[in-house]
CHARMM-style PDB file with segment names, atoms N, HN, CA, C and O in Angstrom:
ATOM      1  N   UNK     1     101.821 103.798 124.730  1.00  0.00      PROA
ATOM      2  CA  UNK     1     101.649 102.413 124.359  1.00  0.00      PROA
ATOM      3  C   UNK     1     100.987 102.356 122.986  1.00  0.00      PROA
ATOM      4  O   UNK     1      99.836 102.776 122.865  1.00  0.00      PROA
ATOM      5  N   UNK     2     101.643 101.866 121.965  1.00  0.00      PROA
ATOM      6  HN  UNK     2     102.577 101.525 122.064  1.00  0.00      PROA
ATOM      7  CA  UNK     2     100.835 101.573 120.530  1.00  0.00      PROA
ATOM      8  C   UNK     2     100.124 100.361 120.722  1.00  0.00      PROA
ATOM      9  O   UNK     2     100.423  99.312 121.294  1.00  0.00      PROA
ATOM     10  N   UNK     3      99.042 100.771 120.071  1.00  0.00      PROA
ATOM     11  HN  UNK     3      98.800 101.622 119.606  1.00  0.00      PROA
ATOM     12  CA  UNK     3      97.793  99.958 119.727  1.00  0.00      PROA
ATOM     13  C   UNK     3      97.654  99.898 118.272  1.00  0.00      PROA
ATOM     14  O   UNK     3      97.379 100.916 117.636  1.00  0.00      PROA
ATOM     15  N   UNK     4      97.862  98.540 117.600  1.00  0.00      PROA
ATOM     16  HN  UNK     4      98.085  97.713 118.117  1.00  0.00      PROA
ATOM     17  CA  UNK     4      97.655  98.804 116.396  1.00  0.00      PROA
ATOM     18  C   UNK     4      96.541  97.425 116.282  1.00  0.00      PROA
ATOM     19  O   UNK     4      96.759  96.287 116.696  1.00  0.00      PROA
ATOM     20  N   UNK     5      95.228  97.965 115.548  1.00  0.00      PROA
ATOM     21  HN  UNK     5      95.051  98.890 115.212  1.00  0.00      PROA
ATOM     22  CA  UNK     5      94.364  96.832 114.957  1.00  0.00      PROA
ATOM     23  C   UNK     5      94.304  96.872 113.771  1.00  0.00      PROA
ATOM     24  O   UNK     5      94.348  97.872 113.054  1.00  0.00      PROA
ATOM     25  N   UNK     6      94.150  95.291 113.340  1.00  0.00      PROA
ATOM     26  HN  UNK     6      94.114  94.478 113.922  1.00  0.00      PROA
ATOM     27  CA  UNK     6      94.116  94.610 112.497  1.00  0.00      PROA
ATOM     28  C   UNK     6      92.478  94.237 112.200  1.00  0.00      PROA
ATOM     29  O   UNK     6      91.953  93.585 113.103  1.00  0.00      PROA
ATOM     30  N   UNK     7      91.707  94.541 111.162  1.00  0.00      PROA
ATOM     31  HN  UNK     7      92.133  95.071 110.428  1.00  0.00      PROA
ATOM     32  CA  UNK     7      90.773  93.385 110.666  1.00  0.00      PROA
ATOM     33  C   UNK     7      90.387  92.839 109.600  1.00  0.00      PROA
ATOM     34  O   UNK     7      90.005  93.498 108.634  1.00  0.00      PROA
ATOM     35  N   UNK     8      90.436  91.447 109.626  1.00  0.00      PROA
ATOM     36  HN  UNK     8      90.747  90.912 110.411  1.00  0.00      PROA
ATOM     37  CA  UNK     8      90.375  90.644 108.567  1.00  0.00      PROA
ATOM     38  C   UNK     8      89.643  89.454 107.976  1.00  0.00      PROA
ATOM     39  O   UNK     8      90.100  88.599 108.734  1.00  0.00      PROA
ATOM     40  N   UNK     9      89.066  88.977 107.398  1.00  0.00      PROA
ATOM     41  HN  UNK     9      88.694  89.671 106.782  1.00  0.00      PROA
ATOM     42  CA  UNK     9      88.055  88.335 106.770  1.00  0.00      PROA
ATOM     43  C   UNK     9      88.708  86.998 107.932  1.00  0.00      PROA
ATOM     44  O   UNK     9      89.788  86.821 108.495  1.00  0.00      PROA
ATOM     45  N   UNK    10      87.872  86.525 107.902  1.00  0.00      PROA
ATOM     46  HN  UNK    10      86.995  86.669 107.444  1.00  0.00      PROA
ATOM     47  CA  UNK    10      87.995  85.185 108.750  1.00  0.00      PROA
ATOM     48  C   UNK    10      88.814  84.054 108.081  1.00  0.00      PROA
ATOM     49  O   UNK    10      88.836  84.115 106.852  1.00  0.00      PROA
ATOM     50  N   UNK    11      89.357  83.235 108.543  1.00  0.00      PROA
ATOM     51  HN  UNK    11      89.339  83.186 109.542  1.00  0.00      PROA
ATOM     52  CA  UNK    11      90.071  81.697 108.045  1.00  0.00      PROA
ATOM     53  C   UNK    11      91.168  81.629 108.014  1.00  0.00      PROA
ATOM     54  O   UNK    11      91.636  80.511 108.232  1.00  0.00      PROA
ATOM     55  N   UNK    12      92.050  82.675 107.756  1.00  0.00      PROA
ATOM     56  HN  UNK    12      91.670  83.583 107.579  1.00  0.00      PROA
ATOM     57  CA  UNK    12      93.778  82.454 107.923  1.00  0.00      PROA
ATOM     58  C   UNK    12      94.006  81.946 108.953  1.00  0.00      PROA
ATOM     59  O   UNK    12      93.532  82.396 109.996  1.00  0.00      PROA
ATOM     60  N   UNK    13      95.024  80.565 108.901  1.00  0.00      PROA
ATOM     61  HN  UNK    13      95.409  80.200 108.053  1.00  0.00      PROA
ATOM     62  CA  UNK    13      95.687  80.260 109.961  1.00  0.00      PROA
ATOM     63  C   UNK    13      96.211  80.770 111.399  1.00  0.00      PROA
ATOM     64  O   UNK    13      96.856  81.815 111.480  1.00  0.00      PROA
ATOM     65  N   UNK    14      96.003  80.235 112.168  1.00  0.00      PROA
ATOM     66  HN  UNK    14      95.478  79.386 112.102  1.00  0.00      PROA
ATOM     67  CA  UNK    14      96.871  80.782 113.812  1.00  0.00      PROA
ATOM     68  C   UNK    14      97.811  81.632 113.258  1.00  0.00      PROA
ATOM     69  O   UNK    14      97.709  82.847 113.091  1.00  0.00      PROA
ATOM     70  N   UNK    15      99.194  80.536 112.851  1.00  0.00      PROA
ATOM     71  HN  UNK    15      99.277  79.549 112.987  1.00  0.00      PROA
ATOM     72  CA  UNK    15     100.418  80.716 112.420  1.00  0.00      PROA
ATOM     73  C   UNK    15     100.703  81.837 111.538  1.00  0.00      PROA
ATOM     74  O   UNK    15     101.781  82.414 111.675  1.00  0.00      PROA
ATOM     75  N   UNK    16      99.716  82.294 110.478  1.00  0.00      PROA
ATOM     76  HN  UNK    16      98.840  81.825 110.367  1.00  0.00      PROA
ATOM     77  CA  UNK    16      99.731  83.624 109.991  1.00  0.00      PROA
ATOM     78  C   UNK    16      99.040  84.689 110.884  1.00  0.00      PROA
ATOM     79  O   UNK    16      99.068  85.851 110.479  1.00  0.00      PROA
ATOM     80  N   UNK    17      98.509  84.449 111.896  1.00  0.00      PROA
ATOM     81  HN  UNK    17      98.487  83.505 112.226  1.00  0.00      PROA
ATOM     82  CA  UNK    17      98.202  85.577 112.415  1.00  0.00      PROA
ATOM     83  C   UNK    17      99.005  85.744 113.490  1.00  0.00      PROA
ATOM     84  O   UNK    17      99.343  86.883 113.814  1.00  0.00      PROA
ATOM     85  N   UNK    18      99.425  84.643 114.195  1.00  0.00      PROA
ATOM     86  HN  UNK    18      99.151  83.718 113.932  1.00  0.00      PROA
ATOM     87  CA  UNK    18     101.063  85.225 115.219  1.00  0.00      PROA
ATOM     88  C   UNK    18     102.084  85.868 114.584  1.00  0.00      PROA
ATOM     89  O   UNK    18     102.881  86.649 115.103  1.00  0.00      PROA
ATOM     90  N   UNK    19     102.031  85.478 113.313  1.00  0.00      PROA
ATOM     91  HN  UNK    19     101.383  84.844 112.892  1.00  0.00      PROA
ATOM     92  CA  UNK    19     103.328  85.737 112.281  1.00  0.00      PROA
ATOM     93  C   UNK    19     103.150  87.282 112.221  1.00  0.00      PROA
ATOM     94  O   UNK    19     103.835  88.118 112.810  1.00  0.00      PROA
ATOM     95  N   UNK    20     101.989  87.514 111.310  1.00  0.00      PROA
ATOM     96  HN  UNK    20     101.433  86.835 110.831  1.00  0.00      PROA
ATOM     97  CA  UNK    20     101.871  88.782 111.517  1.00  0.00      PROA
ATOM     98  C   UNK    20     101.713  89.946 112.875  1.00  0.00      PROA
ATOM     99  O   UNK    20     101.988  91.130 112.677  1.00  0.00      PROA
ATOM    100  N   UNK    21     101.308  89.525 114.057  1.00  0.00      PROA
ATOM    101  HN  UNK    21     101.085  88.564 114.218  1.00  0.00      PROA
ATOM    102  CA  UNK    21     101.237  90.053 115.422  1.00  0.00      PROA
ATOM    103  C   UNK    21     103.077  90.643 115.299  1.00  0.00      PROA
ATOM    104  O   UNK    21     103.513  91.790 115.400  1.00  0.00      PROA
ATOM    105  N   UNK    22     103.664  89.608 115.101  1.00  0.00      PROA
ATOM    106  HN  UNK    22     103.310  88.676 115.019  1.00  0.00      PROA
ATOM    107  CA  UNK    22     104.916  89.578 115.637  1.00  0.00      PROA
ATOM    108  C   UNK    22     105.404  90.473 114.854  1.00  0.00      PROA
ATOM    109  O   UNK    22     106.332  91.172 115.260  1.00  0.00      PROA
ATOM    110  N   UNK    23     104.921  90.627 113.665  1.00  0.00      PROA
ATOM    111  HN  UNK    23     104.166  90.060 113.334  1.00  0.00      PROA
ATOM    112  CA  UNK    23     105.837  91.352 112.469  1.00  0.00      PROA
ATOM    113  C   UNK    23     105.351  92.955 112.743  1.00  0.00      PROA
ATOM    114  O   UNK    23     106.116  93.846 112.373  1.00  0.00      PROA
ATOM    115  N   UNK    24     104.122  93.292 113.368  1.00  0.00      PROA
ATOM    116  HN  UNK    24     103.500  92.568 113.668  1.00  0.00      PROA
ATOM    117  CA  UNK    24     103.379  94.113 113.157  1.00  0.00      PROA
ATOM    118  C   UNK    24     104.472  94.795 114.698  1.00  0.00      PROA
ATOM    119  O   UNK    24     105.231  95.681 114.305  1.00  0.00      PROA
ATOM    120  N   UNK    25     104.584  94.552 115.966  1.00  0.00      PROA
ATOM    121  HN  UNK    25     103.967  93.832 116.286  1.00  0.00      PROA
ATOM    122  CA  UNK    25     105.025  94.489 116.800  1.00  0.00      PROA
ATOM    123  C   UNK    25     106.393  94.622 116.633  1.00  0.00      PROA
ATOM    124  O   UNK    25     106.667  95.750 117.044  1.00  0.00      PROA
ATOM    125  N   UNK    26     107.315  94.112 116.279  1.00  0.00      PROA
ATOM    126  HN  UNK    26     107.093  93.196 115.945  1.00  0.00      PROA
ATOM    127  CA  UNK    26     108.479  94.605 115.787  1.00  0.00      PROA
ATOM    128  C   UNK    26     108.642  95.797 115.019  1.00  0.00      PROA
ATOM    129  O   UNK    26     109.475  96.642 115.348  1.00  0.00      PROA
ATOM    130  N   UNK    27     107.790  95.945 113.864  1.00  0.00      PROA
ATOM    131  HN  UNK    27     107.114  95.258 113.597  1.00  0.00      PROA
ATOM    132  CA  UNK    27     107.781  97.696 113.089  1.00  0.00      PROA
ATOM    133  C   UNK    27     107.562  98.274 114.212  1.00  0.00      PROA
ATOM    134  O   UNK    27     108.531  98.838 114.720  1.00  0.00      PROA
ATOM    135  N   UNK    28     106.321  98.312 114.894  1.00  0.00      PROA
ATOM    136  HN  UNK    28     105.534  97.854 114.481  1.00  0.00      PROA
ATOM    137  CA  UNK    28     106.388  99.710 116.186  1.00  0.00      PROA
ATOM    138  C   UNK    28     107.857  99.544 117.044  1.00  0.00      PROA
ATOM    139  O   UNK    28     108.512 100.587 117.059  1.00  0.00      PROA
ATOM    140  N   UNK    29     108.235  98.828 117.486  1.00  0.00      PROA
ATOM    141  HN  UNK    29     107.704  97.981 117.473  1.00  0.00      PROA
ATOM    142  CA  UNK    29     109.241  98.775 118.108  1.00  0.00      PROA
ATOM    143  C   UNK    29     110.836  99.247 117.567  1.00  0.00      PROA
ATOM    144  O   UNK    29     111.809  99.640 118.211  1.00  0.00      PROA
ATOM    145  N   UNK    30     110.677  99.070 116.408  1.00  0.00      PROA
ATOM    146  HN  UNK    30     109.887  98.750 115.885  1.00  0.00      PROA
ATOM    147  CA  UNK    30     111.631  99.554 115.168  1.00  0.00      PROA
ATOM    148  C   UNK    30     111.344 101.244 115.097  1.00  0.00      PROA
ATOM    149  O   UNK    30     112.031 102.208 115.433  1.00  0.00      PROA
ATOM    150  N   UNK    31     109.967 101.114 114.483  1.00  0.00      PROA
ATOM    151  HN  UNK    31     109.408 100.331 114.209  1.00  0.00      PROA
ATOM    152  CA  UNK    31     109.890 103.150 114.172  1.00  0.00      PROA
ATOM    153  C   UNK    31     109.662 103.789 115.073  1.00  0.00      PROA
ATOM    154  O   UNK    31     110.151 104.918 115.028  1.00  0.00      PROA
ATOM    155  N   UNK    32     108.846 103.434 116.300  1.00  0.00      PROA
ATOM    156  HN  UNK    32     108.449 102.517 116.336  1.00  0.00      PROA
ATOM    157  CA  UNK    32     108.746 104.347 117.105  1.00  0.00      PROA
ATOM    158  C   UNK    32     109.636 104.145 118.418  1.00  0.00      PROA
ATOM    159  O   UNK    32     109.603 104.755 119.487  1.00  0.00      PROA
ATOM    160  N   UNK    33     110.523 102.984 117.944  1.00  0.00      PROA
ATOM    161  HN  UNK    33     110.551 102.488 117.076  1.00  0.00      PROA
ATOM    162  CA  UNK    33     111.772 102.977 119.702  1.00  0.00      PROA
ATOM    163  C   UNK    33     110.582 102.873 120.662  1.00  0.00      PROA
ATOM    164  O   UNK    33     110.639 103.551 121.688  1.00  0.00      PROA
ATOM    165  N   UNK    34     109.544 102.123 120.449  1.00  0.00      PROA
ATOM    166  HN  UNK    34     109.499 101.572 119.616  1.00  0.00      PROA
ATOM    167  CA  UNK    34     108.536 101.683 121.520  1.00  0.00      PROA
ATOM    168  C   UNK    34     109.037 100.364 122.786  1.00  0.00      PROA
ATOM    169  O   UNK    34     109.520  99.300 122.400  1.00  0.00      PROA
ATOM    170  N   UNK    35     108.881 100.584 123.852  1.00  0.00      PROA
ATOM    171  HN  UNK    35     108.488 101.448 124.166  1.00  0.00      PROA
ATOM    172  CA  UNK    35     108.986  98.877 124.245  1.00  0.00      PROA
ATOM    173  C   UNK    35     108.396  97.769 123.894  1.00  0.00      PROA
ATOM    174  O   UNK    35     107.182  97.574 123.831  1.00  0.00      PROA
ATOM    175  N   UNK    36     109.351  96.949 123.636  1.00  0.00      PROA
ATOM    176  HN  UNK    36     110.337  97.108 123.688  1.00  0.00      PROA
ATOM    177  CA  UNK    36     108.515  95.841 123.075  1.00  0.00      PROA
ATOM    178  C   UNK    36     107.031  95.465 123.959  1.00  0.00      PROA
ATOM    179  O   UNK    36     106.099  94.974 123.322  1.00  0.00      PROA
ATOM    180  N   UNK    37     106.904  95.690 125.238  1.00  0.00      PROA
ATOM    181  HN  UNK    37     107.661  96.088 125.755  1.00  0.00      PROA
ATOM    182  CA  UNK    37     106.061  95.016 126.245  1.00  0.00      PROA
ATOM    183  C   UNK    37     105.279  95.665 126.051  1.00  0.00      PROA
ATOM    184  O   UNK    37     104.216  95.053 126.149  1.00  0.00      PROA
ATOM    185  N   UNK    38     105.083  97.157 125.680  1.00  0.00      PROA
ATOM    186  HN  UNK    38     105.948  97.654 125.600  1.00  0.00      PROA
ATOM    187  CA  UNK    38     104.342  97.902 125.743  1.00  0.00      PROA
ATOM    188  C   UNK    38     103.237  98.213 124.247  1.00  0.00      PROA
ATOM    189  O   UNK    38     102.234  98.926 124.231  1.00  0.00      PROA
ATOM    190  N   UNK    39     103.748  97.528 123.254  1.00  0.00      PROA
ATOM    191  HN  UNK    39     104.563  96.948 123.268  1.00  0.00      PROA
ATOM    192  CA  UNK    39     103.139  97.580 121.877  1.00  0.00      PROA
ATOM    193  C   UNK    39     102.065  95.932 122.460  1.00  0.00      PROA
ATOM    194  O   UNK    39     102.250  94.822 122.959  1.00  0.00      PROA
ATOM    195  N   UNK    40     100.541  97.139 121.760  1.00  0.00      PROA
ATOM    196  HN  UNK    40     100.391  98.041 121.355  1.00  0.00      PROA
ATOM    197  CA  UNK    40      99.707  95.787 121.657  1.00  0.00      PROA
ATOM    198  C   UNK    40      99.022  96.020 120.480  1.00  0.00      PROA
ATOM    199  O   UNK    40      98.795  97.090 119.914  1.00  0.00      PROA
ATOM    200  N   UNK    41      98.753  95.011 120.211  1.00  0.00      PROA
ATOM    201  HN  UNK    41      98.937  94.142 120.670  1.00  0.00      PROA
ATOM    202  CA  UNK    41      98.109  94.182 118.846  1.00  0.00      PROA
ATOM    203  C   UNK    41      96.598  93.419 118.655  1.00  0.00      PROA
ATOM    204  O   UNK    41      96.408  92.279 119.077  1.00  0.00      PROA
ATOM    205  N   UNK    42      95.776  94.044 118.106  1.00  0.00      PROA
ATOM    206  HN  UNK    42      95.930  94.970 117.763  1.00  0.00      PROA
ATOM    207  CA  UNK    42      94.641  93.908 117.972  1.00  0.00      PROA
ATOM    208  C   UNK    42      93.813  93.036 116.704  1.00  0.00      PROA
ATOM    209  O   UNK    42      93.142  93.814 116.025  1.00  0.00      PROA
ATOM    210  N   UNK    43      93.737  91.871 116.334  1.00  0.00      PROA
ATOM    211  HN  UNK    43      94.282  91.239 116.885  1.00  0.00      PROA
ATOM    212  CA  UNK    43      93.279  90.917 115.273  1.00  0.00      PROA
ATOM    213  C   UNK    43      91.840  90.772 115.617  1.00  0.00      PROA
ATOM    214  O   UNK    43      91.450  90.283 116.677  1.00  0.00      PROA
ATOM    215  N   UNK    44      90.943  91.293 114.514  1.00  0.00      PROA
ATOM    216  HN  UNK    44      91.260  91.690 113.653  1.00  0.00      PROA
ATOM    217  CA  UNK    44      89.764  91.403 114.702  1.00  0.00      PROA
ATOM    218  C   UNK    44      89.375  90.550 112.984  1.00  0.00      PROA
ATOM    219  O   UNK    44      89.732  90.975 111.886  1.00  0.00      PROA
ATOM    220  N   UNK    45      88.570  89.297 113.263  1.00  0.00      PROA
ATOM    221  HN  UNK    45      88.280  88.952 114.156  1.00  0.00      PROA
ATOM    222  CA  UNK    45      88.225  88.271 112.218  1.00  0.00      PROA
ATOM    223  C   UNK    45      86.679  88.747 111.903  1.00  0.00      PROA
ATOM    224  O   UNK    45      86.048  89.139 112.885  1.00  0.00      PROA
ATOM    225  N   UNK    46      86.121  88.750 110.840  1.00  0.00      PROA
ATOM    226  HN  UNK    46      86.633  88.432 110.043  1.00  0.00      PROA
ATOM    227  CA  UNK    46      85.258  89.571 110.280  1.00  0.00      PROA
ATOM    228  C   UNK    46      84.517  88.325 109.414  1.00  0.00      PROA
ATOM    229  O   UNK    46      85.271  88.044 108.482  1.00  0.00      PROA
ATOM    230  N   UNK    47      83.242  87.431 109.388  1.00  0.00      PROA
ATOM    231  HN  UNK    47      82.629  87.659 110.145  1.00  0.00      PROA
ATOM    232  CA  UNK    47      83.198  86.918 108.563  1.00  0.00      PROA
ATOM    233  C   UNK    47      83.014  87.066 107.476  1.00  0.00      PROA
ATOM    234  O   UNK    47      82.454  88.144 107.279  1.00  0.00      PROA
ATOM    235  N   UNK    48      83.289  86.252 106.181  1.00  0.00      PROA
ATOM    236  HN  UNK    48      83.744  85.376 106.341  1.00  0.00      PROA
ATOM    237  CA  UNK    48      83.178  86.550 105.040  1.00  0.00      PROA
ATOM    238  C   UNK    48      81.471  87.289 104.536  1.00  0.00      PROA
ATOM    239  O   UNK    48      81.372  88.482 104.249  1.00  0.00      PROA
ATOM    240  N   UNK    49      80.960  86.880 104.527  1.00  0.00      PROA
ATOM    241  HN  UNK    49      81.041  85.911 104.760  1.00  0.00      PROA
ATOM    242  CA  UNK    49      79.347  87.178 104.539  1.00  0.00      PROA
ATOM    243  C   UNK    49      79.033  88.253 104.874  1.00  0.00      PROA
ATOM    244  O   UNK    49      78.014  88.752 104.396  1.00  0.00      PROA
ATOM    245  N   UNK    50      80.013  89.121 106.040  1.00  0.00      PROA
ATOM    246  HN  UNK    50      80.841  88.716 106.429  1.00  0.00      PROA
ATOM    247  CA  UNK    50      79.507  90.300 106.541  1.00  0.00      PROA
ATOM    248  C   UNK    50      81.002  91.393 106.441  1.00  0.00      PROA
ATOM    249  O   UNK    50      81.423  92.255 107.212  1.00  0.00      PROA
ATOM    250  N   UNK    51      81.484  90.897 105.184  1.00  0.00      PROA
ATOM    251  HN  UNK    51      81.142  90.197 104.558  1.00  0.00      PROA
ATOM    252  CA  UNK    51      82.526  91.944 104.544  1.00  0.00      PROA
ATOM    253  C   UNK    51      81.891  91.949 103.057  1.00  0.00      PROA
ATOM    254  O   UNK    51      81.433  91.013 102.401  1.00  0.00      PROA
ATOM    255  N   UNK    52      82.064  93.781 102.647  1.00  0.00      PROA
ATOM    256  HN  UNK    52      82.437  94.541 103.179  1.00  0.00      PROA
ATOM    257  CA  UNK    52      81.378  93.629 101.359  1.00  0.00      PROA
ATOM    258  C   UNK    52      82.444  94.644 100.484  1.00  0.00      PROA
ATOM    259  O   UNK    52      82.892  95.692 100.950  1.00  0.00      PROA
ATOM    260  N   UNK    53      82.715  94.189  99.307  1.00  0.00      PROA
ATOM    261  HN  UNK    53      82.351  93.338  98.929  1.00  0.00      PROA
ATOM    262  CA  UNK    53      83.587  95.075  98.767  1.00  0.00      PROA
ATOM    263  C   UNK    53      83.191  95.173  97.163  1.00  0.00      PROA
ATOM    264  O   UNK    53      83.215  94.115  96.535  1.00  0.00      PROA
ATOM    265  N   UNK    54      82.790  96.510  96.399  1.00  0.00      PROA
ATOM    266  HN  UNK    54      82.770  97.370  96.910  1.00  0.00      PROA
ATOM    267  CA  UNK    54      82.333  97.001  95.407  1.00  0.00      PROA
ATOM    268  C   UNK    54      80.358  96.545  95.894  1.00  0.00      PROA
ATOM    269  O   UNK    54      79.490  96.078  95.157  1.00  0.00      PROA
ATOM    270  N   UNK    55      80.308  96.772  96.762  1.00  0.00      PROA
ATOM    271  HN  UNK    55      81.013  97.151  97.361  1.00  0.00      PROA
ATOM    272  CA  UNK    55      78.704  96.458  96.761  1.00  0.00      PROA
ATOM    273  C   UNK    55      78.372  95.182  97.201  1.00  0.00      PROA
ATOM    274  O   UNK    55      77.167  95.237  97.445  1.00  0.00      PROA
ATOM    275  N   UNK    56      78.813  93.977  97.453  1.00  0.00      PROA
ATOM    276  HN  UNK    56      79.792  93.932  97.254  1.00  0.00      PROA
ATOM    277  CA  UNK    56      78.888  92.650  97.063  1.00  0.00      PROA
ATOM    278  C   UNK    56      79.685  91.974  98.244  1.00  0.00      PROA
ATOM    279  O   UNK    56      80.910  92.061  98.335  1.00  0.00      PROA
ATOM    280  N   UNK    57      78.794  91.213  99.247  1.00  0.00      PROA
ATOM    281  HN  UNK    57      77.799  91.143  99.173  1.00  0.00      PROA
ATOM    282  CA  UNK    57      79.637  90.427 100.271  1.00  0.00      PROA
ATOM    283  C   UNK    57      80.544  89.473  99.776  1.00  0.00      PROA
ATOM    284  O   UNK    57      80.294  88.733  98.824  1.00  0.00      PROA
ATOM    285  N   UNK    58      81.446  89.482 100.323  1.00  0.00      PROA
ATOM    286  HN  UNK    58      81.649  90.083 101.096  1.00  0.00      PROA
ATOM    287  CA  UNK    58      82.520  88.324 100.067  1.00  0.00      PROA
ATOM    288  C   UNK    58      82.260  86.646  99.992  1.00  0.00      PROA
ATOM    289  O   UNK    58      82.747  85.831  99.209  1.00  0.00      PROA
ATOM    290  N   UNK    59      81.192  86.421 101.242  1.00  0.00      PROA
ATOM    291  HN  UNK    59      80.796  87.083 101.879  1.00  0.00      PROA
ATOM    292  CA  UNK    59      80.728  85.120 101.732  1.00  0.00      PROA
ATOM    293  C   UNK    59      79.499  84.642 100.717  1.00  0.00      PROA
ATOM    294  OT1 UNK    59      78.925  83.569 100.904  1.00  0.00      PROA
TER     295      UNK     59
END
């Protein structure tokens, strides 16, 4: 069973994150001839404030 997580700064829409579930879920199912039922998908929202990139939180 593939497990693939995702994490990402907080605020994108539902709709981009089903979008992407779905898109992410189809590649495994594509490269690895996985069952679809069997690929799960992991979206982990991170707030801005407590993502830091070059030294420096985002938030």
């Amino acid at each position: 069973m593939p497990l693939i997580q995702v994490t990402l700064i907080e605020g994108r829409p539902m709709e981009a994150k089903a979008e992407l579930i779905r898109t992410l879920t189809e590649a495994a199912v594509a490269s690895l001839n996985a069952p679809r039922e069997a690929v799960r998908v992991i979206v982990q929202e991170v707030p801005a404030a407590h993502w830091g990139v070059g030294g420096v939180p985002k938030g």
